[in-house]
C-alpha positions in Angstrom: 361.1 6.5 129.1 358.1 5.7 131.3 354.8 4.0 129.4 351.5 4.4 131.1 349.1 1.5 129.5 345.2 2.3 128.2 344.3 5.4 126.0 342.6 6.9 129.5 345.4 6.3 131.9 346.8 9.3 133.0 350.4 10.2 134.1 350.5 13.7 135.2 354.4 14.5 135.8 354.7 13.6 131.6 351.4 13.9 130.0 349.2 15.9 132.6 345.4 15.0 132.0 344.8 12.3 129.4 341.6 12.0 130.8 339.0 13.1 128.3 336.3 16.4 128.7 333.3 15.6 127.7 331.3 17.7 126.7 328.3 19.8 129.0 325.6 20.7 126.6 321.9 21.7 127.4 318.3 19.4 127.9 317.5 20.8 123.9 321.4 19.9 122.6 320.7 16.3 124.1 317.2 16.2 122.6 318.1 16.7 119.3 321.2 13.9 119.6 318.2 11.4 118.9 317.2 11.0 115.4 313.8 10.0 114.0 313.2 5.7 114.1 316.3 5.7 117.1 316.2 3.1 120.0 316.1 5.4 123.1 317.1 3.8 127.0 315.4 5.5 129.7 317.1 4.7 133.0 314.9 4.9 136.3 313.0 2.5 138.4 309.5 4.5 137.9 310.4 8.0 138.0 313.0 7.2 140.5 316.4 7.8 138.6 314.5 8.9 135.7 316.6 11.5 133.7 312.8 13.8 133.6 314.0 17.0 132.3 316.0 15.3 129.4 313.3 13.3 128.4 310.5 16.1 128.4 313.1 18.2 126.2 312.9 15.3 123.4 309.1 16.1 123.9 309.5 19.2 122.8 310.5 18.2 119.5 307.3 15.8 118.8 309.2 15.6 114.8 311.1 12.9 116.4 309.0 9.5 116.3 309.3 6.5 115.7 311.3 5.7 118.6 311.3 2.4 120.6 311.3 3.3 124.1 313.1 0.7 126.4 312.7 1.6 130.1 311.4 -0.3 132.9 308.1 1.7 132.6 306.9 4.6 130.1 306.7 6.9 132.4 304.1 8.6 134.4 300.8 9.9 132.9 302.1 13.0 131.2 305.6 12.8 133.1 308.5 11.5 131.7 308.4 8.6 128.6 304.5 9.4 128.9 305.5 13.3 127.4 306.4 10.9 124.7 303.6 8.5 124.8 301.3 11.5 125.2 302.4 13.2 121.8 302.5 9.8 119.6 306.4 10.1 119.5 306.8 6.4 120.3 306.5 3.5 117.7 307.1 0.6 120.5 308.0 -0.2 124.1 310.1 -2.7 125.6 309.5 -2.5 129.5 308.4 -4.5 132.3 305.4 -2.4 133.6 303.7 -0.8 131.6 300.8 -1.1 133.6 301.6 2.0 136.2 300.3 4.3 133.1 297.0 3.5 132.4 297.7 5.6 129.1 300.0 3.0 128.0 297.6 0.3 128.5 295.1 2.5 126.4 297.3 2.7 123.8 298.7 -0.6 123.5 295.0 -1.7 123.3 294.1 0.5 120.5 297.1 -0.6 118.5 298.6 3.3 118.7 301.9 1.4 120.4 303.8 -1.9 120.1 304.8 -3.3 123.2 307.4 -5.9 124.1 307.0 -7.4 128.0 310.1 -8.7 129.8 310.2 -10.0 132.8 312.4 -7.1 135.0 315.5 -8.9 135.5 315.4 -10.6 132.2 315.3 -7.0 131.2 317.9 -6.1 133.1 320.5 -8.6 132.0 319.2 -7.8 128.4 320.6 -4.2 128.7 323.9 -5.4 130.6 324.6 -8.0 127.7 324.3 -5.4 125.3 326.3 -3.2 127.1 328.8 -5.9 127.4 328.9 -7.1 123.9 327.2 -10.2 124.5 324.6 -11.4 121.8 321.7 -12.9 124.3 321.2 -15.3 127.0 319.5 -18.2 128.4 317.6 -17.8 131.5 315.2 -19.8 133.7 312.9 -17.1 134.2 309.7 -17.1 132.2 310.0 -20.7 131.4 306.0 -22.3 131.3 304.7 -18.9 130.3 303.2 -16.9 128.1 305.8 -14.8 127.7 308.0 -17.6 126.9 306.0 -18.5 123.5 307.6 -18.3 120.7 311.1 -18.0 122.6 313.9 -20.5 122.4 314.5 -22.8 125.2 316.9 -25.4 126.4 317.0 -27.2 129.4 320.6 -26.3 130.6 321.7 -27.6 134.5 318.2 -29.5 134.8 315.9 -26.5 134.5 314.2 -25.2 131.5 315.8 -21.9 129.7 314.6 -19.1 128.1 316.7 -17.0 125.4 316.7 -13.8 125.4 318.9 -11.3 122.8 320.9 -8.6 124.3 319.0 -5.0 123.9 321.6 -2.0 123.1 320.0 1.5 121.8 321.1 4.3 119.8 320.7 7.0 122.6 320.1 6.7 126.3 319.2 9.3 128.5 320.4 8.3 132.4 320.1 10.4 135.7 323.3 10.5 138.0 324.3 12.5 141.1 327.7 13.6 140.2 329.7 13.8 137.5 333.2 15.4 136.5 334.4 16.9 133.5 335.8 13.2 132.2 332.3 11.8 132.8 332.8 10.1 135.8 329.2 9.4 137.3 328.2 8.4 141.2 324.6 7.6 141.9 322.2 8.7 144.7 320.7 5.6 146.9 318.0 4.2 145.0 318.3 5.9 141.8 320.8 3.9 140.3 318.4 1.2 139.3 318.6 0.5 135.1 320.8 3.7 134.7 324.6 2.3 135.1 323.5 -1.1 133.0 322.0 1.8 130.4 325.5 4.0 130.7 327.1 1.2 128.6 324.6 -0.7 126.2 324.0 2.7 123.5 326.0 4.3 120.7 325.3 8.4 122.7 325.0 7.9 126.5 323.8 11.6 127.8 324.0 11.8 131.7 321.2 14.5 133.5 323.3 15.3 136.9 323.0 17.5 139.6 326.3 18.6 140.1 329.6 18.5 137.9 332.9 18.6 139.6 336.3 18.8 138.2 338.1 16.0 137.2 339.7 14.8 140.1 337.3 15.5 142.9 335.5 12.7 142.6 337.1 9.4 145.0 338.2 7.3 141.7 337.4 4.4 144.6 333.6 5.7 144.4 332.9 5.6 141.4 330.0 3.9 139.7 330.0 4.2 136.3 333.8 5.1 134.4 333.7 8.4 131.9 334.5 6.2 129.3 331.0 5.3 128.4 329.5 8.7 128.5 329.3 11.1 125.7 327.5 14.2 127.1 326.6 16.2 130.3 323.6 18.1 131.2 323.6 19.8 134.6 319.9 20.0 135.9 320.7 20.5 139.7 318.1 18.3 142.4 314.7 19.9 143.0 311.1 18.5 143.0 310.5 18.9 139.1 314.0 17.8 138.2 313.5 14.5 140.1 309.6 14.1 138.7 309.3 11.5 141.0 306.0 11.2 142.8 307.1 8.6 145.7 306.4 10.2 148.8 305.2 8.5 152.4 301.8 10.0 151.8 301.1 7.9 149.1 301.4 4.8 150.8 297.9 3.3 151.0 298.4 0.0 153.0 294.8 -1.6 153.9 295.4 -2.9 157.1 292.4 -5.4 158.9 293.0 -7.9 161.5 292.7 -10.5 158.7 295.8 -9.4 157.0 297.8 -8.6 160.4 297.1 -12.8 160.8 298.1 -13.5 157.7 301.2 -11.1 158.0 302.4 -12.7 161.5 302.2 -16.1 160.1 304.4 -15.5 157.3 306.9 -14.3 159.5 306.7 -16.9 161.4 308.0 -19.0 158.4 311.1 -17.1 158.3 314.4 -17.7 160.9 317.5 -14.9 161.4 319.7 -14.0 159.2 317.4 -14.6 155.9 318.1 -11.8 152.8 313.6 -11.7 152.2 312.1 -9.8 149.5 308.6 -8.3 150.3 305.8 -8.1 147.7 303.3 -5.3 147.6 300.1 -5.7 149.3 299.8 -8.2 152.3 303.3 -8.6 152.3 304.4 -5.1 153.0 302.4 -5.3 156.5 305.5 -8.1 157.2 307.9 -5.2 157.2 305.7 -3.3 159.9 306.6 -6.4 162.5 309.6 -7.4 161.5 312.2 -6.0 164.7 315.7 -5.6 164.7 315.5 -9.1 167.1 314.4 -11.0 164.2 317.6 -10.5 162.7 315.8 -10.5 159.0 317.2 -8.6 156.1 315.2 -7.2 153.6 315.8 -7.2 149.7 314.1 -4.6 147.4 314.5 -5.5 144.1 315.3 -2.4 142.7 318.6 -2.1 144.1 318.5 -2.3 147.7 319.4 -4.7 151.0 318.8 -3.4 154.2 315.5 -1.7 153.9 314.0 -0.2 157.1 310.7 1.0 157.6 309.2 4.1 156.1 310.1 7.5 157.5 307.1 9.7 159.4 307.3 12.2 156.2 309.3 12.7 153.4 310.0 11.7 149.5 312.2 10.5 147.3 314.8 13.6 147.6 315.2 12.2 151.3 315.3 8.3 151.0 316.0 5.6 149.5 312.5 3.9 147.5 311.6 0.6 147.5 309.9 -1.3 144.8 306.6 -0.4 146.0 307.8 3.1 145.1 307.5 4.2 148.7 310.3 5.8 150.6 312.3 3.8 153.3 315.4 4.2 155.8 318.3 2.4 155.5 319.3 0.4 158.6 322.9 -0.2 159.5 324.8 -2.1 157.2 322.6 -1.6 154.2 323.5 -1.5 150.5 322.7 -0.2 147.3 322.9 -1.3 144.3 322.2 -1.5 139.9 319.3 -3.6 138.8 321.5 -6.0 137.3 322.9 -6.6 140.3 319.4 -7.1 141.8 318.0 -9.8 139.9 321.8 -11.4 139.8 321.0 -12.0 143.6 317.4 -13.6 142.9 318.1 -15.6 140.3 321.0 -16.9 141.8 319.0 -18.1 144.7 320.6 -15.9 147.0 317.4 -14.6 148.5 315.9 -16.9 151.3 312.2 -16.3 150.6 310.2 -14.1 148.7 306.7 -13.3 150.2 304.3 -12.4 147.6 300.7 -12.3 146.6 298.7 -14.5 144.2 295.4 -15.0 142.2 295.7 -18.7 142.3 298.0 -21.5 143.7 297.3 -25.2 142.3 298.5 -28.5 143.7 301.4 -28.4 141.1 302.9 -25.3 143.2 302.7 -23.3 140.1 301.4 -19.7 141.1 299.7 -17.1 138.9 299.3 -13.5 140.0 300.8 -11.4 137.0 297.7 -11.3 135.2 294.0 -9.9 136.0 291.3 -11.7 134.1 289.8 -8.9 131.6 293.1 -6.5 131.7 296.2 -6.3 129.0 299.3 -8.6 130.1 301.4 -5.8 130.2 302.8 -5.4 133.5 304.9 -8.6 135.1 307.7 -6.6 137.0 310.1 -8.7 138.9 307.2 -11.7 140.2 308.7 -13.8 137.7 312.8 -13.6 138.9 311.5 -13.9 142.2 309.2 -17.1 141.9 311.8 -18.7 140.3 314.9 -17.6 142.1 313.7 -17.3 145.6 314.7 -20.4 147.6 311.6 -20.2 149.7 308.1 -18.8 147.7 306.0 -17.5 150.3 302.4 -16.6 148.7 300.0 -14.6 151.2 296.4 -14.2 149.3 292.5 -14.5 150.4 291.7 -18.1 150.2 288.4 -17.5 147.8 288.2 -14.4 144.7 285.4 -12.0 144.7 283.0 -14.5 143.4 283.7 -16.9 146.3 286.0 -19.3 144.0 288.7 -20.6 145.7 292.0 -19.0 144.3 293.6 -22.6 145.5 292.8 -25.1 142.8 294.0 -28.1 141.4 295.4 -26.8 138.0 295.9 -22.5 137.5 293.5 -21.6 134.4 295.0 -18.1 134.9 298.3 -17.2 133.5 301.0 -18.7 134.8 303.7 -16.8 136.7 306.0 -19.5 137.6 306.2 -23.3 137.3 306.5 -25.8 140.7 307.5 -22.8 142.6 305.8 -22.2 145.6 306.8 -23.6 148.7 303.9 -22.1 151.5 300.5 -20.7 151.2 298.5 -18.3 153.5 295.1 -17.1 153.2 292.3 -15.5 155.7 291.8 -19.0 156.5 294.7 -21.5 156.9 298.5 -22.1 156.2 299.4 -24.7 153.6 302.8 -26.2 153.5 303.9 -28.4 150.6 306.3 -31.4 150.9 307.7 -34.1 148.2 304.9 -32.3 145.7 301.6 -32.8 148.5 300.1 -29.8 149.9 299.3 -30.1 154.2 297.3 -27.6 155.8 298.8 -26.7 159.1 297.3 -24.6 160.9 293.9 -22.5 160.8 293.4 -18.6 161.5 291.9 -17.1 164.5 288.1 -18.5 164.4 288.1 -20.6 161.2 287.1 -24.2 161.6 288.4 -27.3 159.6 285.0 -27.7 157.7 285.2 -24.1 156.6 288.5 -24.6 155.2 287.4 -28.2 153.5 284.6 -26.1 152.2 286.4 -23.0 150.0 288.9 -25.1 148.9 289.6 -27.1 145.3 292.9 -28.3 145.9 293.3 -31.4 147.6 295.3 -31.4 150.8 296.0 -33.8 153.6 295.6 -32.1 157.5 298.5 -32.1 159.8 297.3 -29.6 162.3 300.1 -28.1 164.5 298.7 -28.4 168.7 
């Protein structure tokens, strides 16, 4: 007698396929698997890897409120979670930017919608404990925050720790590639994102895929998320509307000046080959645009990518990768993809080398805020947080004054805080700041910009150890 261990194994020659069907239903059959009051996970990275069609179906049944959305973002305006937004189907939201739909902010401000911030990999590890059966976690990121009030915290390995409880959900509605008849899911570059962390953390897991196979086609070594954790199937084969993402190299709209090329060639300056560097939006993306394959740097995207290369001519996201920026990119030889858990696993690990990012203000503590516009809702942090804290290098490229001609360096942050003691190197319009054993140098000045101008615009104090 021959045994074959697990209840999925399958032994052909005794048993033939053990493997279960599940079952292929359609967008309305998935819709009405969520029930009024349910906690519904959205997978996608904006609409990247956003199960669209499944989603808008649920709109179609406005009847079903109450719902907690969780999902990196709610959507697009009128696209996606915003159908939901849009028809007053959602009770609360537990995301990380909620800011990309302005009709979120709206909403949240008029008290139509609760909303719950994370930080992104905080929200990330959330949905993979939940998934894993793990009741919540301690983390370092957040810690000296708002959104740390009212949390738990220990200080565990000499850094402070915030807790955070585990987030499963009743349904969740993820987007994959492929999928055979036992479930089996691949992704497609990019859009794996929260979707594979999302596959296991609900009671009904309903995959939107392009194509279904049969069991057996797919490489069982190539495989990204096991049939075991889904429940349904709803082909909805690739095309523009299906994918509802709007990430497209015609909506890049980099400001380039000579000012920011300077302040873009000095941070690369800061960095040697072979670092993994994460690029922020804004100033930092013009990095990207000099970086050469002589450099030897590799760059990190936190939504689930290493080897990002620099944008195509033309094209969208049905071509290429996207980066957190939401812009599409080439993959350069060697490059990886990746889940979002993944991601933030190799930030807050410190296994990223620097982090180049902007800022609203930088204080002689090194504690950087940039999460949070004076006058606007805190409702859109993203992934600053993981990386101020997790990067071993915090590179922050900003203007050296605000509108108002206030210098955005300052001897103590009275905005928000985005991360505590964190930030190793400053450049502005007008100088480059380095800080060692908790003083801040300057060390060199920009193209045209004197010592007295410098002295002039800026609060902080700082010794001067000008480079020749």
């Amino acid at each position: 007698m021959h045994y074959v261990c697990g209840c999925r194994a399958r032994y052909s020659n005794y048993f033939g396929s053990s493997m279960k069907q599940v079952a292929l239903i359609s967008a309305e059959e998935a819709a009405a698997k969520v029930q009024v009051g349910d906690t519904l996970l959205v997978g996608g990275f904006g609409m990247t890897g956003n199960p669209v069609q499944l989603v808008h179906a649920l709109a179609e049944s406005p009847e079903t409120n109450q719902l907690t959305y969780v999902g990196n973002n709610v959507g697009e305006i009128g696209l996606g979670g915003g159908r939901l937004l849009r028809n007053g189907q959602l009770k609360k939201a537990i995301g990380s930017f909620f800011t990309s739909n302005r009709e979120a902010v709206v909403a949240a401000q008029k008290g139509e919608i609760e909303t719950e911030l994370l930080p992104q990999g905080t929200l990330a590890e959330a949905i993979r404990a939940g998934g894993a059966g793990i009741g919540g976690f301690f983390t370092p990121t957040s810690a000296g925050t708002l959104l740390a009030q009212g949390r738990e915290s220990k200080t565990l390995k000499g850094k402070e720790q915030i807790f955070q409880e585990s987030i499963i959900g009743d349904v969740a509605f993820i987007r994959a590639w492929k999928a055979d008849t036992a479930g089996n899911l691949q992704y497609r570059l990019t859009e794996r994102n929260f979707n594979p962390l999302m596959a296991t953390a609900a009671k009904v897991v309903i995959a939107e895929v392009q194509e279904i196979v049969a069991e057996g086609e797919l490489d069982p070594d190539q495989i990204h998320t096991p049939g075991c954790f889904v429940d349904y199937l709803v082909n909805i084969p690739l095309s523009e509307e299906a994918l509802g993402s709007s990430a497209n190299v015609a909506n890049s709209d980099k400001l380039v000046s000579e000012e920011r090329m300077n302040m873009a060639r000095a941070a690369l300056a800061e960095l040697k080959s072979g670092d993994l560097v994460n690029l922020g939006i804004g100033i930092p993306t013009l990095v990207a645009d000099l970086i050469t394959p002589d450099h030897g740097i590799i760059l990190h995207s936190e939504n689930g990518m290493v080897g990002v290369g620099p944008e195509p001519k033309s094209g969208g996201a049905m071509d290429y990768p996207v980066n957190a920026g939401k812009i599409p990119v080439t993959a350069l030889p060697g490059s990886s993809y990746f889940d979002s858990a993944d991601s933030f696993g190799m930030i807050r690990g410190s296994h990223v080398d620097a982090a180049i990012m902007g800022g609203l203000q930088v204080d002689a503590q090194g504690n950087l805020a940039n999460w949070a516009v004076p006058g606007k809702p805190l409702l859109g942090v993203g992934g600053a947080m993981d990386l101020a804290n997790g990067a071993r290098r915090l590179i922050v490229t900003m203007t050296h004054t605000d509108k108002e001609g206030n210098s955005k360096l300052v001897e103590r942050c009275n905005l928000p805080v985005t991360a505590i003691d964190s930030v190793s190197v400053i450049i502005t319009d007008l100088a480059v700041f380095h800080r060692s054993e908790g003083k801040w140098c300057l060390t060199s000045l920009m193209p045209g910009v004197s010592l007295d101008e410098v002295l002039e615009n800026t609060e902080m104090a700082f010794e001067v150890a000008l480079k020749p």
